[in-house]
C-alpha positions in Angstrom: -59.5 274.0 133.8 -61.2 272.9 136.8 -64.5 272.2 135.0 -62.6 270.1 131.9 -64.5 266.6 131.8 -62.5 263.7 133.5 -61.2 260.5 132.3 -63.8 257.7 132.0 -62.2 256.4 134.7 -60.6 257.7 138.0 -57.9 255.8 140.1 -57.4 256.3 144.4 -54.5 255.1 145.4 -54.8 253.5 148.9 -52.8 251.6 151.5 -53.4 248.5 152.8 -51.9 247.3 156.5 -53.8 248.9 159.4 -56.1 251.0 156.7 -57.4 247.4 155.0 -61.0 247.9 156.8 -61.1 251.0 155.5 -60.1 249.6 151.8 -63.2 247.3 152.5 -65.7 249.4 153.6 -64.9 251.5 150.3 -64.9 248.4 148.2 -68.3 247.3 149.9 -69.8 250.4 148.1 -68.8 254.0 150.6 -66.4 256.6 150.0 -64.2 257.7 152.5 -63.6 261.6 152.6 -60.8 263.1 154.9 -61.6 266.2 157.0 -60.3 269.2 154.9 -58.3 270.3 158.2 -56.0 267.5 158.2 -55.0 267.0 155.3 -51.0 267.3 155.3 -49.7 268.8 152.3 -47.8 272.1 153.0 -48.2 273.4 149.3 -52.2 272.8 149.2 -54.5 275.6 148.7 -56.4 275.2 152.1 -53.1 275.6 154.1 -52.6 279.4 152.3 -55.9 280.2 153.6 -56.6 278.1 156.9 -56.5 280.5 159.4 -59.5 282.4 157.5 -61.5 279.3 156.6 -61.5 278.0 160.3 -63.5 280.9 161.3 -65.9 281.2 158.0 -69.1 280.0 159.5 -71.2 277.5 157.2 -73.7 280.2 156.6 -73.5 284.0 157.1 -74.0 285.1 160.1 -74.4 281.6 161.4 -72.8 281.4 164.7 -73.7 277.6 165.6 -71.9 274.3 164.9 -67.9 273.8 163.5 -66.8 276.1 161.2 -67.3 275.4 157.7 -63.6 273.9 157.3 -64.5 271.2 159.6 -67.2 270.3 157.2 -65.3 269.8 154.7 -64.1 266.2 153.2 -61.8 265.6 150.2 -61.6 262.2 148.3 -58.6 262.2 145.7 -58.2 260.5 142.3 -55.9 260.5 139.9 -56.4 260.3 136.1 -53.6 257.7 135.8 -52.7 254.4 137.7 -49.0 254.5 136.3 -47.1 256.7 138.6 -44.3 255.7 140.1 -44.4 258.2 143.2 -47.9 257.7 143.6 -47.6 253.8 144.3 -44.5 254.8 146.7 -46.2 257.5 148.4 -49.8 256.6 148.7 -50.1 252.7 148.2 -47.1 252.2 150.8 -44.7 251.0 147.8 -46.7 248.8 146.2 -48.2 247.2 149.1 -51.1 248.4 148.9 -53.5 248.8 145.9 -54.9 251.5 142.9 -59.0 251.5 142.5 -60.5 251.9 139.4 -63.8 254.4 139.8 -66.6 254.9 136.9 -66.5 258.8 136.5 -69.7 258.0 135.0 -71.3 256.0 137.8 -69.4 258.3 140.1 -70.8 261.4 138.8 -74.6 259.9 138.8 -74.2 259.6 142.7 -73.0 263.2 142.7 -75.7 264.4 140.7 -78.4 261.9 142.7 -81.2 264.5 144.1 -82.0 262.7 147.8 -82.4 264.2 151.5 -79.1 263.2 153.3 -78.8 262.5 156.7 -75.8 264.3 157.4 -77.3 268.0 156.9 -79.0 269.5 154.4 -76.9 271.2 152.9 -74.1 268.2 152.0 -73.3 268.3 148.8 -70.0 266.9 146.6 -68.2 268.5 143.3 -65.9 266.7 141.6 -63.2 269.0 140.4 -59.6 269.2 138.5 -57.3 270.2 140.4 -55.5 273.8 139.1 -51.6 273.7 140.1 -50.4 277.2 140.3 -47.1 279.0 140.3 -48.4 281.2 143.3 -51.6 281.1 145.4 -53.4 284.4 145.5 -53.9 286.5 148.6 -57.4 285.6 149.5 -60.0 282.2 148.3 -63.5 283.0 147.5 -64.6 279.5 149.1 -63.3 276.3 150.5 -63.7 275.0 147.1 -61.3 277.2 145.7 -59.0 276.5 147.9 -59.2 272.8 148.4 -58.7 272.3 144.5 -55.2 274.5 144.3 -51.9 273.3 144.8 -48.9 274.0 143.7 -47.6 272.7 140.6 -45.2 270.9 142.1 -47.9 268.6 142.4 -49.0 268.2 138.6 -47.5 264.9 138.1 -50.0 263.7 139.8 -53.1 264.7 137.6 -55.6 264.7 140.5 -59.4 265.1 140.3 -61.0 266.1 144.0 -64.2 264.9 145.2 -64.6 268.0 147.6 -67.8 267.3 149.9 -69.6 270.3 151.8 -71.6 271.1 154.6 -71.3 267.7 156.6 -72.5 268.0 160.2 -71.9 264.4 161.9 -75.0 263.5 164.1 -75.8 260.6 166.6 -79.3 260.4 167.8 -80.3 262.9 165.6 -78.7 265.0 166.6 -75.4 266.9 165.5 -72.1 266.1 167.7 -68.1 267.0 167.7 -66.2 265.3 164.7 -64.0 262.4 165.6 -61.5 260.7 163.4 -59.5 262.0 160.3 -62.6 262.1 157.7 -66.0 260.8 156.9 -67.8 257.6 154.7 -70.4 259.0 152.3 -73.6 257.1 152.8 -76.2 255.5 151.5 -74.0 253.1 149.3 -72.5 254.8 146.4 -75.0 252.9 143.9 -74.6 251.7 141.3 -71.1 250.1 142.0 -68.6 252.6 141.1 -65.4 250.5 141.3 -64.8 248.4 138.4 -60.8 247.6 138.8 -58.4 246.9 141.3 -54.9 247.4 140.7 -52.6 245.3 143.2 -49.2 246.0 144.4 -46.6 243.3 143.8 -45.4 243.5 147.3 -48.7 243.7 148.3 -48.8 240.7 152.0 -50.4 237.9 151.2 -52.9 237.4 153.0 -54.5 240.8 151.9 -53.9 239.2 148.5 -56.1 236.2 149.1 -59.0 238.8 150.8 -59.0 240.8 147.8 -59.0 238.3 145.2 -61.7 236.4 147.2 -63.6 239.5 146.5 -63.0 239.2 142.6 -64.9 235.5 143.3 -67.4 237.3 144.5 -68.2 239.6 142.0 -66.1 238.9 138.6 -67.8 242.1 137.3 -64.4 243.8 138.5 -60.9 243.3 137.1 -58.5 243.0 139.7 -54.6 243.0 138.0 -51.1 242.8 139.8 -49.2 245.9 139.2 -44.9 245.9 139.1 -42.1 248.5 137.5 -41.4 246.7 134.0 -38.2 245.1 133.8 -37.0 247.4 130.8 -37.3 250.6 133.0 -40.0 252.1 131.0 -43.1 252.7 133.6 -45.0 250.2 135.0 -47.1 246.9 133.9 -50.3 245.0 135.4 -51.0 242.0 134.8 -54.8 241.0 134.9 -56.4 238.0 136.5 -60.1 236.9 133.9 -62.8 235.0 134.1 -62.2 233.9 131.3 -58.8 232.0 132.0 -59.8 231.0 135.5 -56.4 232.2 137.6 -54.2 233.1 134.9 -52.1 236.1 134.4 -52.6 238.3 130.7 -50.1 240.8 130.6 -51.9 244.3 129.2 -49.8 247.3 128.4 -53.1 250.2 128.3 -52.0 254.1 127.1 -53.2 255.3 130.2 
């Protein structure tokens, strides 16, 4: 299931609030990846396995730099922008925003053959998440592991960019990880993100930042998402060109 070919588009929820520079740099054209290590969730794959991984050197028999977990980075997507618990749990109930990736574009900077700074053996797979009813004993890789959870999770349809081998450097030369994750570089190229989805309790000033972004570069389709007064999901509501300012309600399957 893991190899099944994604949605033409892929959504990342994201706060706003005190992670709006980070929202930025990602709209400006990086991709943030947290460090597989802190990532949170008590039913994911890696926390079965962690006290294994942390010792399973990038290479065998390699006995220098972090372990191989602390090279790891995880971006997550989601297949849909209409979940409920999503908004609530990862755009900070609908004040923050949903971002609209090209798999296709996406998938080209994946597949881009280029030396990389940041070791030479960095690489990124985008994978579907497998939920499972029980995690087995052992994980052949950090791959494996970083795309199970437990299907207690399967609402939220996830897709995982899982990124490999990092090694942070300065000066050329590799140092101690700080922070909670990672920005891919060069630019992802070309633009990936194509919409932005807005909370409607979204501050307002963050409003005006993003939508003078949308001024910027009307290539992207920035909408206003809010529960639908009927109880049936959720609605967004999208700001064109085309009508200079005003709101056109669109009701997509997805």
């Amino acid at each position: 299931m893991s190899n099944s070919k994604p949605p033409d588009t892929l959504y990342r929820y994201r706060p706003t609030g005190a992670g709006l520079g980070r929202l930025l740099n990602e709209l400006s054209g990086t991709l943030f990846c947290a460090y597989a290590e802190v990532l949170n969730d008590p039913f994911d794959g890696l926390r079965k396995d962690q006290a294994e991984l942390t010792h399973y050197p990038l290479k065998p028999g390699s006995a220098s730099g972090p372990p191989i977990i602390k090279r790891s980075g995880v971006a997550c997507f989601s297949e849909t922008w209409r979940s409920a618990p999503m908004w609530a749990h990862y755009s900070a109930s609908y004040t923050g925003v949903c971002l609209g990736y090209s798999t296709a574009a996406l998938q080209m900077q994946i597949d881009a053959k280029h030396a990389h700074p940041n070791g030479p053996n960095f690489q990124h797979k985008l994978m579907r998440v497998d939920y499972l009813d029980s995690f087995p004993d052992k994980f052949d890789s950090v791959a494996a592991a970083l795309k199970s959870k437990s299907r207690d999770w399967e609402y939220e349809k996830e897709w995982r960019l899982i990124s490999e081998g990092f090694v942070p450097f300065m000066d050329g030369k590799p140092i101690d990880q700080k922070g909670t994750g990672f920005h891919i570089d060069p630019r992802l190229s070309p633009r990936v993100i194509t919409e932005i989805m807005i909370g409607h309790r979204i501050d307002n000033s963050e409003r005006h930042v993003l939508f003078d972004l949308w001024r910027a570069d009307k290539s992207l389709n920035v909408y206003t998402v809010w529960p639908a007064k009927d109880g049936s999901g959720l609605e967004r509501s999208r700001t064109s060109n085309e009508t200079s300012g005003r709101e056109e309600k669109v009701r997509p399957n997805v």
